[in-house]
C-alpha positions in Angstrom: 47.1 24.0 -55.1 43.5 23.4 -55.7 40.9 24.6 -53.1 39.5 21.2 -52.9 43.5 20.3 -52.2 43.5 23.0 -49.6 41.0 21.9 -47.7 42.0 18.7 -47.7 45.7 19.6 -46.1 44.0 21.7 -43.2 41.7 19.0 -42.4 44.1 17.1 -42.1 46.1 18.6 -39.7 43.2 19.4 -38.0 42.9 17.5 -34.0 40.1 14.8 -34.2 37.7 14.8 -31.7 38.3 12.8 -28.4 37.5 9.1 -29.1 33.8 8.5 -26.7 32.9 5.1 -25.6 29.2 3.8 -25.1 29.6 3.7 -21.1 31.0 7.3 -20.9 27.7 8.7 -22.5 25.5 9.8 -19.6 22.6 10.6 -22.5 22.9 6.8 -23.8 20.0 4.8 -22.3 20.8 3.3 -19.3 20.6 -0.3 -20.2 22.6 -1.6 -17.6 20.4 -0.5 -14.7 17.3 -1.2 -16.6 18.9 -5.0 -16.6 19.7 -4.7 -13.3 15.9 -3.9 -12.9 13.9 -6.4 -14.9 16.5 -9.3 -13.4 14.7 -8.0 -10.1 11.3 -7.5 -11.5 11.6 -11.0 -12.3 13.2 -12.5 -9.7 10.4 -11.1 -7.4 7.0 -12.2 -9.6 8.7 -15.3 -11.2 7.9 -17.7 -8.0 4.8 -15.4 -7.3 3.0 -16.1 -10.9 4.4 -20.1 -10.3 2.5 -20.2 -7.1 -0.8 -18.9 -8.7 -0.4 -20.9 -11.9 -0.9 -23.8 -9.9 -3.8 -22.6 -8.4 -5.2 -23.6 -11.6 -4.0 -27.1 -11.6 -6.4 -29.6 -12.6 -4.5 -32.4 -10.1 -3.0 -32.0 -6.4 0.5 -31.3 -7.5 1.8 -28.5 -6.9 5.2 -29.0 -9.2 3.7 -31.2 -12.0 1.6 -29.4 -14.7 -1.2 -31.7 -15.0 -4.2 -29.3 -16.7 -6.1 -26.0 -16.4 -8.6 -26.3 -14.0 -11.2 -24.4 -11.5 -10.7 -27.3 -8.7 -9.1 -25.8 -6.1 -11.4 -22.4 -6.8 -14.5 -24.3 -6.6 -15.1 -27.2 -8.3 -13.4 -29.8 -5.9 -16.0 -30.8 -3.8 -14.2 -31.3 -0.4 -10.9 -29.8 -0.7 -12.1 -26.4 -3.0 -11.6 -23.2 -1.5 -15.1 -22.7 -1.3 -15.6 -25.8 -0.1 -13.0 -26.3 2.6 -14.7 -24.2 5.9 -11.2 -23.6 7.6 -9.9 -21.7 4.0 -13.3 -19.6 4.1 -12.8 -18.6 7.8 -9.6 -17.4 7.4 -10.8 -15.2 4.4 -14.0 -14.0 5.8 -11.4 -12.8 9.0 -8.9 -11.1 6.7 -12.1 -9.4 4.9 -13.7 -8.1 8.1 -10.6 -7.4 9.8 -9.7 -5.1 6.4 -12.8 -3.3 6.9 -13.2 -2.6 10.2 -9.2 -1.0 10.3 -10.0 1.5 7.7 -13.2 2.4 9.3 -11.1 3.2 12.9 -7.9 3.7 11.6 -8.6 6.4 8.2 -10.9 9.0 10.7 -8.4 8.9 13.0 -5.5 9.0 11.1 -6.9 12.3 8.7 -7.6 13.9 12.1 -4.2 13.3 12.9 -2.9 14.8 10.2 -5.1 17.9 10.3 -3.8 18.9 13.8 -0.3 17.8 13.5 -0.7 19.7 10.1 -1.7 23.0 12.0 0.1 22.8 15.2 3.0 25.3 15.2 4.9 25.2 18.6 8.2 24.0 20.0 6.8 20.3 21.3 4.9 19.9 17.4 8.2 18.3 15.8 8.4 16.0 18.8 4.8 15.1 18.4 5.3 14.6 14.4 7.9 12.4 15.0 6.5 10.4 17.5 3.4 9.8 15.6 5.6 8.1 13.4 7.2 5.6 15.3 4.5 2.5 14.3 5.7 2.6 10.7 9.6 2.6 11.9 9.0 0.3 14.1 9.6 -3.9 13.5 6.6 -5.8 13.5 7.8 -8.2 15.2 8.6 -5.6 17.8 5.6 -4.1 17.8 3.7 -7.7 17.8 5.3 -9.1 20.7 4.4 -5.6 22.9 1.0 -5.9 21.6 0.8 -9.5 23.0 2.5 -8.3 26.6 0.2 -5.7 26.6 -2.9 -7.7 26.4 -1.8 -10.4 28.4 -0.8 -8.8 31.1 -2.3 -4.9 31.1 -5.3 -4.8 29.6 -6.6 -8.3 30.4 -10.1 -7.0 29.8 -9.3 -7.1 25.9 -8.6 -10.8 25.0 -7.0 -12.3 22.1 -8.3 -12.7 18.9 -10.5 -10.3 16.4 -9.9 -7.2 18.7 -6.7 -7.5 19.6 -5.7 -8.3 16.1 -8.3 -5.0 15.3 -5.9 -2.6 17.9 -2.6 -4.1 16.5 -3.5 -3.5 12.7 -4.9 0.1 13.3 -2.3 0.8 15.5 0.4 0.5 12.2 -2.0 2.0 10.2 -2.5 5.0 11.1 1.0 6.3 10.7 0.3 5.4 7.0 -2.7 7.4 6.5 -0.7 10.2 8.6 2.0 10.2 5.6 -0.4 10.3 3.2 -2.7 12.8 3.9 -0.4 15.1 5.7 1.9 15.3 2.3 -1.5 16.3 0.8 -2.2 19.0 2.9 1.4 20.5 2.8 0.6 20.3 -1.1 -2.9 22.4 -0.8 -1.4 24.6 2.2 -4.0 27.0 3.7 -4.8 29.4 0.9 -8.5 27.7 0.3 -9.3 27.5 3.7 -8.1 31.7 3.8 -10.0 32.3 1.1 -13.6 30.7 2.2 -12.9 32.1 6.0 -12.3 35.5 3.9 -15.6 34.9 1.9 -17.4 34.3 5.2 -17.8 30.9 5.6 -16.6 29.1 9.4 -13.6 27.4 10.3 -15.8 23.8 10.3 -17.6 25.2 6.6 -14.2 26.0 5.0 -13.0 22.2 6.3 -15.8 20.7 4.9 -16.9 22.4 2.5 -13.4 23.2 0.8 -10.6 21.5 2.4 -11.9 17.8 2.6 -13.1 17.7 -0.9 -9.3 18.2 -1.6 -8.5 15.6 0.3 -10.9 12.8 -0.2 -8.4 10.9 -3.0 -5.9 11.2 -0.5 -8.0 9.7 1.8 -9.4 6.9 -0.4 -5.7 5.9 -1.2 -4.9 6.0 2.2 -7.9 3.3 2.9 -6.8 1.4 0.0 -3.5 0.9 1.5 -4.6 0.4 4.9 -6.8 -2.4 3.4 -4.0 -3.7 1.8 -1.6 -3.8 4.7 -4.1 -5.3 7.2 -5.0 -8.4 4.5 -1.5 -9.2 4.3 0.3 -8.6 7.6 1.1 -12.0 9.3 3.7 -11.3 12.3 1.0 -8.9 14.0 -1.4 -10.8 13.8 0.2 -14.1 14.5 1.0 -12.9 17.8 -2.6 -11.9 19.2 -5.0 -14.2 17.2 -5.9 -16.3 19.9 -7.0 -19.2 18.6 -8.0 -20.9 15.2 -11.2 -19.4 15.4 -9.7 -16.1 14.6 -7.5 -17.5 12.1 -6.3 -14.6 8.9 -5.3 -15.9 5.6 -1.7 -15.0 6.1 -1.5 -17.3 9.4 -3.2 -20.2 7.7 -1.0 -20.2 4.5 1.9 -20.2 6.8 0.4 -22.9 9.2 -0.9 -25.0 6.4 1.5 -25.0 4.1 4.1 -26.4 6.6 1.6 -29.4 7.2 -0.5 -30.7 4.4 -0.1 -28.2 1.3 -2.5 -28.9 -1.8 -3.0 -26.7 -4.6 -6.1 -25.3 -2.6 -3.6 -22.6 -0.9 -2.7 -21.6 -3.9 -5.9 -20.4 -4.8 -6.0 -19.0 -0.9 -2.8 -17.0 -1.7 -4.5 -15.7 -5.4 -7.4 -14.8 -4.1 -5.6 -12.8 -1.5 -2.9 -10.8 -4.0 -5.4 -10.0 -6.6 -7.1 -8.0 -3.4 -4.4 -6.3 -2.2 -3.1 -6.0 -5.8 -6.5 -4.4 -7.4 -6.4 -2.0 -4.1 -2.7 -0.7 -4.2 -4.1 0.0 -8.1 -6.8 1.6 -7.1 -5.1 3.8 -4.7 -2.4 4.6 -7.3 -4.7 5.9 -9.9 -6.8 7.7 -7.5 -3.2 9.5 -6.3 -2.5 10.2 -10.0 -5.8 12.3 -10.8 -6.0 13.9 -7.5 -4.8 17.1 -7.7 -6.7 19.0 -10.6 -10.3 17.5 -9.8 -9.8 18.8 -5.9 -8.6 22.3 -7.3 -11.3 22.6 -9.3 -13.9 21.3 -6.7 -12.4 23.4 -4.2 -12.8 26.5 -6.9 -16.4 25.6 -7.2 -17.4 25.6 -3.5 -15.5 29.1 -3.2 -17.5 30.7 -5.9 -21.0 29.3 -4.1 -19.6 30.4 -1.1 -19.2 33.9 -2.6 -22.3 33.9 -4.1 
């Protein structure tokens, strides 16, 4: 027998390989869940992009395609977004309203997470949990005790921009807790040891070192807290008072149920893209956080040295 022969014989009778199929392969790429994925992806922005593609309608439709147009932007002369006064209200109230919760709500959320951060005694996990309870709780929960509250506690606060104001920071700050306490248990104390060390305060090693550290935190935080206050709608529909206080969410809902045209549309754009271009924001401020704090952090310890 030739060797090529012999080789062939032992191969063979040689056991083949257990037979694999495509869905047994946990190194295969997971096409099934990235399906499962884009279906939701586009089940979630399909009606989304629909409602701001008609925002550009050139006619009042809002199912019938009739031409790309600024008219319900701005060039309508009545019925325009920045024509129609009652649209313009309820933006410049969602705008101010934005603003003035990250103004109360980020201070006293990062102070928040400082000394929940540093507390270490028996009552502190009580205290961290409790702190927490706004962004667990319902809104609708939380917006109907609001409304109780002010109605019949503290009658001196009425309802409208400052009730809405204490609801919206009220939710916040549990999300500006999160996010600035997960960046502190990240940095942990060995900066602040090491500037104490170097001879610098307790309030120079905070400022100088530690808040540095955390000011991406804290501008993502703010980002979201923007974002959160322009959008929320069951809050603020319980303590707006009356039209005069009016939000963008509350009027789309109001509106749309009454005499819709295309000019909520552009409303509801208007109101994504700045909650969308902040959530952005905030996501690529998170992302290049951590090695521009180190190195600032580094810096102020060698001037502090020096």
């Amino acid at each position: 027998m030739s060797g090529i022969d012999a080789v062939n014989a032992q191969t063979a009778f040689e056991p083949r390989p257990p037979r694999t199929f495509p869905w047994r392969n946990p190194w295969r790429r997971p096409w099934f869940l990235a399906g499962i994925s884009w279906a939701y992806i586009l089940w979630s922005l399909v009606p989304v992009l629909v409602a701001v593609m008609f925002s550009f309608n050139d006619g009042r439709s809002r199912s019938s395609w009739q031409g790309f147009s600024f008219r319900w932007y701005w060039g309508d002369p009545d019925a325009s977004l920045f024509a129609d006064e009652s649209l313009r209200l309820a933006l410049r109230n969602s705008m101010v309203l934005g603003v003035l919760t990250v103004l109360i709500a980020v201070p006293i959320g990062v102070l928040l997470a400082l000394g929940l951060t540093r507390w270490r005694t028996k009552t502190s996990a009580a205290a961290n949990g409790i702190s927490l309870v706004p962004l667990v709780t319902p809104e609708i929960v939380l917006g109907s005790a609001l409304y109780l509250v002010f109605t019949n506690l503290y009658t001196s606060i009425p309802l409208g921009i400052g009730a809405m104001l204490l609801g919206h920071v009220t939710f916040s700050i549990s999300f500006v807790l999160v996010i600035v306490r997960s960046r502190l248990v990240s940095i942990g104390t060995e900066y602040e040891t090491a500037a104490r060390d170097l001879g610098a305060t307790s309030i120079e090693a905070l400022r100088t070192v530690l808040l540095p550290m955390l000011m991406p935190a804290i501008f993502a935080s703010a980002m979201i807290t923007f974002a959160g206050s322009l959008d929320d709608f069951v809050v603020s529909s319980f303590v707006y008072g009356d039209a005069a206080n009016i939000t963008v969410p509350i009027k789309l809902y109001s509106a749309v149920r009454a005499s819709p045209t295309p000019a909520l549309n552009a409303l509801a754009t208007v109101l994504l893209v700045g909650s969308t271009l902040a959530l952005v924001v905030a996501y690529f401020v998170l992302r290049g956080r951590s090695k521009g704090g180190r190195d600032n952090a580094l810096a102020q310890l060698a001037s502090i040295d020096s």
